[in-house]
C-alpha positions in Angstrom: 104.0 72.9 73.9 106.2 70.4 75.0 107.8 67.4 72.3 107.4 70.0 69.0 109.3 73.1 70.7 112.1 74.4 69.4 112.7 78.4 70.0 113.3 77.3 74.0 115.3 74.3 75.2 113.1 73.6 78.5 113.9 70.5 80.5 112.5 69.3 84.1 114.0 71.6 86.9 115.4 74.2 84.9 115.9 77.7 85.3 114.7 76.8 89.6 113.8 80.2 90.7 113.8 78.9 94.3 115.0 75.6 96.1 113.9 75.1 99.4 113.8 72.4 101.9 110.1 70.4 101.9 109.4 70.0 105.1 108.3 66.1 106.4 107.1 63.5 104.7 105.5 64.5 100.7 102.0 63.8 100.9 100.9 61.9 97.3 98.5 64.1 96.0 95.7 61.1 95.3 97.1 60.1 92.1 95.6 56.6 90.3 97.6 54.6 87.7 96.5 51.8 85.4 95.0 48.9 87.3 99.0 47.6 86.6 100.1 50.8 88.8 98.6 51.1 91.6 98.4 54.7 93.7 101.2 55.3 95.6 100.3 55.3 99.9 100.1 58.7 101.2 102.1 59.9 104.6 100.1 61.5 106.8 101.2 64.5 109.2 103.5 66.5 106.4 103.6 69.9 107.1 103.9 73.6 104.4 106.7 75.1 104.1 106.0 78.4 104.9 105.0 80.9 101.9 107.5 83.5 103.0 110.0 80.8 103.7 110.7 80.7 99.5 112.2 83.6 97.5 112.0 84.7 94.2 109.5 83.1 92.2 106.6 84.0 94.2 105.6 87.2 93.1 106.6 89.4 89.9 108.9 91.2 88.9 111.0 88.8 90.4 109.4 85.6 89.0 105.5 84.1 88.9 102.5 84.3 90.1 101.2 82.0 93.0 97.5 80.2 92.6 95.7 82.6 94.5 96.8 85.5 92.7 96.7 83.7 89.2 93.1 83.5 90.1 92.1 86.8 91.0 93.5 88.0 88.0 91.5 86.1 85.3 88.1 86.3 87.6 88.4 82.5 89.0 88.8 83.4 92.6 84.9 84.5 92.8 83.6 81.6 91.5 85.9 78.9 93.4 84.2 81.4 96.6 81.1 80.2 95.3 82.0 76.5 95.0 82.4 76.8 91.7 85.8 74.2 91.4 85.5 71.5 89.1 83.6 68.9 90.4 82.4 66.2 88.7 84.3 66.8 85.9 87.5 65.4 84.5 89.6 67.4 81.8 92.4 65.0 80.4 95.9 65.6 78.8 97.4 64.3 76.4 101.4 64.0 77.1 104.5 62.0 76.6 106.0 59.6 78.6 109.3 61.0 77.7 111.3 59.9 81.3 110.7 56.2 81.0 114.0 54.5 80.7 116.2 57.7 80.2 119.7 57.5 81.3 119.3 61.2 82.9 117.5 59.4 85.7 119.5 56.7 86.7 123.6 56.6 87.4 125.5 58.0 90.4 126.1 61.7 88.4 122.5 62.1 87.2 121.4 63.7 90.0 118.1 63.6 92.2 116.2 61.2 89.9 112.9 62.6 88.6 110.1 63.0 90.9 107.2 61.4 90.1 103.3 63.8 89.1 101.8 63.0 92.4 105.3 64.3 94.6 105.2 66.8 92.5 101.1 67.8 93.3 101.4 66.7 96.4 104.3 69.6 97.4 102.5 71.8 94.9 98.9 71.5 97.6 101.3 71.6 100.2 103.1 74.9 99.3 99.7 76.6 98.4 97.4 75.0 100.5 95.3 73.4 97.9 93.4 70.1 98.3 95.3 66.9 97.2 94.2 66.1 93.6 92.6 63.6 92.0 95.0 62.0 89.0 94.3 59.2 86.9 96.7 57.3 84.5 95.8 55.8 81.4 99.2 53.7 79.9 97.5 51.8 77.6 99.4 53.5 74.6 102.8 54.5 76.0 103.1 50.9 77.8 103.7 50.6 81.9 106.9 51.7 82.2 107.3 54.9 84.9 103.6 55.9 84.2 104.2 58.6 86.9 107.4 60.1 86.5 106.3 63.1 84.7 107.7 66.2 81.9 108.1 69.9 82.8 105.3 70.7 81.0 103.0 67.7 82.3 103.5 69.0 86.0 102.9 72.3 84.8 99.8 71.8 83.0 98.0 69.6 85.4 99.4 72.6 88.2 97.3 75.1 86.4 93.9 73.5 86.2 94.2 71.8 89.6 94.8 75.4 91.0 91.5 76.7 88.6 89.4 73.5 89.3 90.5 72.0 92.3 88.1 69.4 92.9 88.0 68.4 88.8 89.6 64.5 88.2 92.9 64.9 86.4 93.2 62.3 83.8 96.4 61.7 81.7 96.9 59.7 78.5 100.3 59.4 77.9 101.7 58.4 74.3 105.0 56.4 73.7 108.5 58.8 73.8 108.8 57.6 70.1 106.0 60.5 68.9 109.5 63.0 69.2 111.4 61.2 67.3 110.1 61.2 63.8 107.1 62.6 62.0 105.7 59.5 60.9 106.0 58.7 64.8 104.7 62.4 65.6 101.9 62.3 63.5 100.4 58.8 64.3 100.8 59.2 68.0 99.0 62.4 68.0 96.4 60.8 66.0 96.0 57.2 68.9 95.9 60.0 71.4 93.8 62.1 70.5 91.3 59.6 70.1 92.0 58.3 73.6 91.8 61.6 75.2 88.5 62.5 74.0 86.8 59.7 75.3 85.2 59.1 79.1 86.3 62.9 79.6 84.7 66.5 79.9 87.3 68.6 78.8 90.6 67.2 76.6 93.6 69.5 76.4 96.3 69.2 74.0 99.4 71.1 74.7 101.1 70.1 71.9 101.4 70.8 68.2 102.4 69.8 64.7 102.5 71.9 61.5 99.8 71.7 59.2 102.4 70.0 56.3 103.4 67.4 58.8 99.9 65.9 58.1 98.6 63.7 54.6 95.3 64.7 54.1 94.1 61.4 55.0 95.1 61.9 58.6 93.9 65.4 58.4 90.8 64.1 57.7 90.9 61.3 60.6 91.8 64.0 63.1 88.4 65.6 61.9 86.3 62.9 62.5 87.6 62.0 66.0 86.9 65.7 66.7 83.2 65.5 65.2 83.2 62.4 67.9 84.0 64.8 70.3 81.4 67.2 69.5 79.2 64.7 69.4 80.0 63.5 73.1 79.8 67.2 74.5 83.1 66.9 75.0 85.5 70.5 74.8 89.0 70.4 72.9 91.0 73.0 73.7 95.1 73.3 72.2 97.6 75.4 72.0 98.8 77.3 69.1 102.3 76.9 69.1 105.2 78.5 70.4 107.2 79.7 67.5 104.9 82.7 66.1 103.9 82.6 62.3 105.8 79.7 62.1 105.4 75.9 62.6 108.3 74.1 64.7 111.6 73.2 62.7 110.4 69.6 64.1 112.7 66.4 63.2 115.9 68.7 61.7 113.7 70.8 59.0 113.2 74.0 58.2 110.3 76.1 59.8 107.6 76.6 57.8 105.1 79.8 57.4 101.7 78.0 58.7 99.6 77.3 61.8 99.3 73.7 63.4 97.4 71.1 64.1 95.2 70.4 66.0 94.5 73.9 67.2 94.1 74.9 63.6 91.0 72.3 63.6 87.7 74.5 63.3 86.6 71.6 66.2 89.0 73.1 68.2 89.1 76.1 71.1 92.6 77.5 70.2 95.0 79.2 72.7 97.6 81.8 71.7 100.3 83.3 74.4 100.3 86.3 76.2 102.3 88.2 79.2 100.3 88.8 82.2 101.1 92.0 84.3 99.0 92.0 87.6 99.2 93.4 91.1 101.6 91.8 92.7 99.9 91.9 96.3 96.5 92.0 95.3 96.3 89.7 91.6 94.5 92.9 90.1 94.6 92.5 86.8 96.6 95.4 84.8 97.3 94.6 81.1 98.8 91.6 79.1 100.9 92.0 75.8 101.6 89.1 73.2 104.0 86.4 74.5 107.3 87.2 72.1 110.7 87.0 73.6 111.9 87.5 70.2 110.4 91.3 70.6 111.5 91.7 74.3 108.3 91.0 76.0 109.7 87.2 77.2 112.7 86.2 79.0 112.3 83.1 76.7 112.8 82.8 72.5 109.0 81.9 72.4 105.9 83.5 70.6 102.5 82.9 70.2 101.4 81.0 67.5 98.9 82.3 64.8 97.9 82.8 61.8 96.0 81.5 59.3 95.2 77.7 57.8 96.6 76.2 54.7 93.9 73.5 55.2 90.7 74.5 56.7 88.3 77.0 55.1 86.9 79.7 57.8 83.9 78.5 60.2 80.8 80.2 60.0 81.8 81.3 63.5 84.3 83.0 62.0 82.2 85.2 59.6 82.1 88.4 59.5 84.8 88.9 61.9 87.0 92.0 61.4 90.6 90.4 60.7 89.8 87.3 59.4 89.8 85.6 55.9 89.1 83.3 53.6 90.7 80.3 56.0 90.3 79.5 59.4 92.1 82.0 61.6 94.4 80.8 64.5 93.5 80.8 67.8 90.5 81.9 69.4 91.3 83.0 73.0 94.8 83.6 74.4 95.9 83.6 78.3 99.2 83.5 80.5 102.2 81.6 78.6 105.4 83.3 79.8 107.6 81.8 81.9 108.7 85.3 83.4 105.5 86.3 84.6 103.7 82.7 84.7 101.7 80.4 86.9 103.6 79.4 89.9 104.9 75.5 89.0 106.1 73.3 91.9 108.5 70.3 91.6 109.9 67.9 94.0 113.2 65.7 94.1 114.1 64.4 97.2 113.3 66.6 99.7 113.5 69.7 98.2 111.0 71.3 95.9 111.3 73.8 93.2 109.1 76.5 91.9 109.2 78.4 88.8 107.5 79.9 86.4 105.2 78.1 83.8 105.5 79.0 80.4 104.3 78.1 76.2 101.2 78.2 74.8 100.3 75.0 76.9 100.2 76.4 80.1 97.6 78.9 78.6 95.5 76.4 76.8 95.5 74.3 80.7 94.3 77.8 81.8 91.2 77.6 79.6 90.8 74.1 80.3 90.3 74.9 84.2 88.0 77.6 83.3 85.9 75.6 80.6 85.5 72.9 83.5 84.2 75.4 86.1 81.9 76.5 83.2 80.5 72.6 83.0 80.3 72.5 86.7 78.3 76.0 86.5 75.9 74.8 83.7 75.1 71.5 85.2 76.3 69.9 81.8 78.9 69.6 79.5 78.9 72.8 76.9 81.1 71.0 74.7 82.3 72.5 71.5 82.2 76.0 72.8 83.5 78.3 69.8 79.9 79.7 68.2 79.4 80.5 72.1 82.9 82.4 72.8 82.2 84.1 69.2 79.0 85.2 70.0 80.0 86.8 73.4 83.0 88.5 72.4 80.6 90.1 69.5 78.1 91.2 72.1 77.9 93.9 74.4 79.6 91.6 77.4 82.9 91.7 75.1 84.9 94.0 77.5 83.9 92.4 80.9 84.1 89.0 79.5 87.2 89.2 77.8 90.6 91.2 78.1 91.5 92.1 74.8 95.2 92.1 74.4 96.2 95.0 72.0 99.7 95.0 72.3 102.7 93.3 70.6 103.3 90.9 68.1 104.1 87.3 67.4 106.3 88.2 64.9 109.8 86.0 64.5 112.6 86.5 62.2 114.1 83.5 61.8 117.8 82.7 60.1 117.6 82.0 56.0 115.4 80.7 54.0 112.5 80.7 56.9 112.8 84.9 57.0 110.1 86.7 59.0 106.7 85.8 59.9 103.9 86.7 62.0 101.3 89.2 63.0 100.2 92.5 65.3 98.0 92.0 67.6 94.7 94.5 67.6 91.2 95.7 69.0 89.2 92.6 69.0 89.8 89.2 67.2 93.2 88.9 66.2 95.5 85.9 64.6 97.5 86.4 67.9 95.7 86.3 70.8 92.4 85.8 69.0 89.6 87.5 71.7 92.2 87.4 74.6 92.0 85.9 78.1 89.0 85.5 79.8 87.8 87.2 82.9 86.0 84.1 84.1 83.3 85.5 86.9 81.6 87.0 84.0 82.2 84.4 81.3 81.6 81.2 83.0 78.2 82.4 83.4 77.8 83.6 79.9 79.1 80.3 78.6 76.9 78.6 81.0 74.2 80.1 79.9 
């Protein structure tokens, strides 16, 4: 979740788990810009650096997992065998353009200055041999300035779903650096995106968050009827819960507050809690996941999956009858890979070098949904749209086990310094405010969904 988090200072090219050369020219990865920006002209004749040419980040224990392994593990390889990827479709985020104008890029002891999204997804293809990707810019919010120079958690999140839906258009709406500065800025820039990214797409993903109080009821209720919009366009909206467990993010110099955000917390909305993947290292079997909770020893970061239950929207009829829920709508739905220690494989470039490391928050698992949901379009020959009643009805059927890995372990439970105290929940059999049904095994879903 990158402007609102808190638990784990994260900035572009931190903690590198390996640095190595790029060899020859970077290929731009077919990025598009506003009709302002033109794509950048791609270099011919680059060559890979070799897989076993870069240490440490390529496999667990000793950092993440690469693409191919990523998707054997939730059941994506199959159906990318199949040429089930993506296309046609076009799943867009919603992110800051937080590097335009920053002194950290410019001056003699910045440093490399940032790459820009298509260096970045160009060595990312290169390193793991994926075709280049297809990247649109939309700057009519955040203005023209640096439209491709690009967050940690941008790269990241556009990494994941190219590697799950390789041939899907990558669309990004980028809001002004002003929406982390106050919550007046927060709330209204979530608000112009949001209704930007939900139109002329498939599949919107929103990997950012904002505690339910942040929000008058007024705009509450404007976020609803973008999102009825939405549904009304087939379009999916998937975000992530949050990184800070039972709590919302001590945003703008406050104090955290007991309560889920929004938009996940919308009942419109597909929301993503975090969880720790443990697969085969060689293979990508999958072996178990836990909650994501560094606070509990599960994370090499502070995060945890946020959950829990709304101050502001009653429970969907989705939602009924569901062991664990209550009178309110319950927080999130589906869960998937968000820790850094055992995440996706992220690539990014500066210079000639290019870094991996691991991806990590509840975005990265919300991008992982958003790849899967767009092979689920691509599978049903149309848009499913607002998918929760269908999720709901599979996890309560008999395909629960081989659609789903339920994640029984752990907790996103956080105790936090006075007044905020402690906060959270256990994770359980079946739906929980946690994990919600838990990550998907996507040979099995996508067809379930599809159908």
């Amino acid at each position: 979740m990158w402007a609102m988090r808190t638990c784990e200072s994260r900035t572009r090219r931190a903690r590198l788990l390996a640095l190595v050369p790029l060899a020859g020219a970077v290929v731009v990865a077919g990025c598009t810009a506003s009709p302002a920006h033109p794509a950048a002209t791609a270099t011919p004749g680059s060559t890979a650096t070799p897989a076993s040419a870069v240490s440490g980040c390529l496999a667990p224990p000793a950092g993440c997992y690469p693409p191919r392994l990523f998707d054997v593990a939730y059941g994506i390889q199959p159906l990318l065998n199949e040429g089930i990827d993506g296309r046609s479709e076009t799943v867009t985020f919603l992110e800051p353009n937080v590097l335009a104008g920053s002194p950290a890029s410019a001056g003699p002891s910045a440093g490399p200055p940032p790459a820009s999204i298509s260096q970045d997804l160009a060595a990312f293809d290169i390193q793991f041999r994926l075709p280049a990707a297809r990247v649109k810019i939309v700057t009519s919010l955040a203005g023209a300035a640096s439209p491709l120079q690009a967050s940690e958690e941008e790269v990241q999140d556009l990494e994941i779903v190219h590697a799950i839906a390789p041939a899907a258009t990558l669309r990004v709406v980028l809001v002004p650096s002003s929406v982390q500065e106050t919550a007046v800025d927060a709330t209204a820039g979530m608000l112009a995106g949001l209704r930007l990214a939900v139109s002329g797409t498939d599949v919107a993903m929103i990997g950012w968050s904002l505690g339910e109080h942040f929000f008058t009821g007024a705009q509450a209720a404007q976020m609803h009827s973008i999102l009825l919009g939405a549904q009304a366009r087939h379009v999916t909206v998937i975000a992530s819960s949050g990184d800070n467990g039972g709590f919302s993010d001590a945003t703008f110099g406050g104090t955290p507050v007991k309560e889920v955000s929004l938009p996940a917390a919308d009942p419109l909305v597909l929301s993503v809690g975090g969880t720790t993947l443990t697969a085969n290292s060689v293979t990508g079997a999958y072996t178990s996941e836990a909650v994501w909770n560094g606070q509990a020893g599960f994370s090499v970061s502070n995060g945890a999956s946020g959950g829990g239950f709304s101050h502001l929207y009653a429970r969907p009829s989705y939602q009924d009858g569901v062991p664990g829920t209550s009178a309110m709508r319950g927080v999130p739905d589906v869960a998937g890979d968000a820790d850094d220690a055992s995440g996706f494989s992220m690539v990014s470039a500066s210079g000639n070098q290019t870094a991996i490391q691991g991806a990590g928050g509840t975005d990265a698992a919300a991008s992982l949904w958003a790849g899967v949901i767009a092979l689920a379009d691509q599978y049903a020959h149309h848009d499913i749209g607002f998918v929760n009643p269908a999720i709901y009805s599979i996890a309560r059927s008999s395909s629960y086990h081989r659609a789903f890995n339920d994640v029984t372990t752990g907790s996103n439970i956080q105790t936090l310094p006075y007044p905020a105290g402690t906060a959270g929940y256990k994770a359980g059999p079946g739906w929980d405010p946690v994990t919600g049904w838990g990550s998907p095994n996507a040979h099995v879903l996508v067809p379930l969904l599809a159908a």
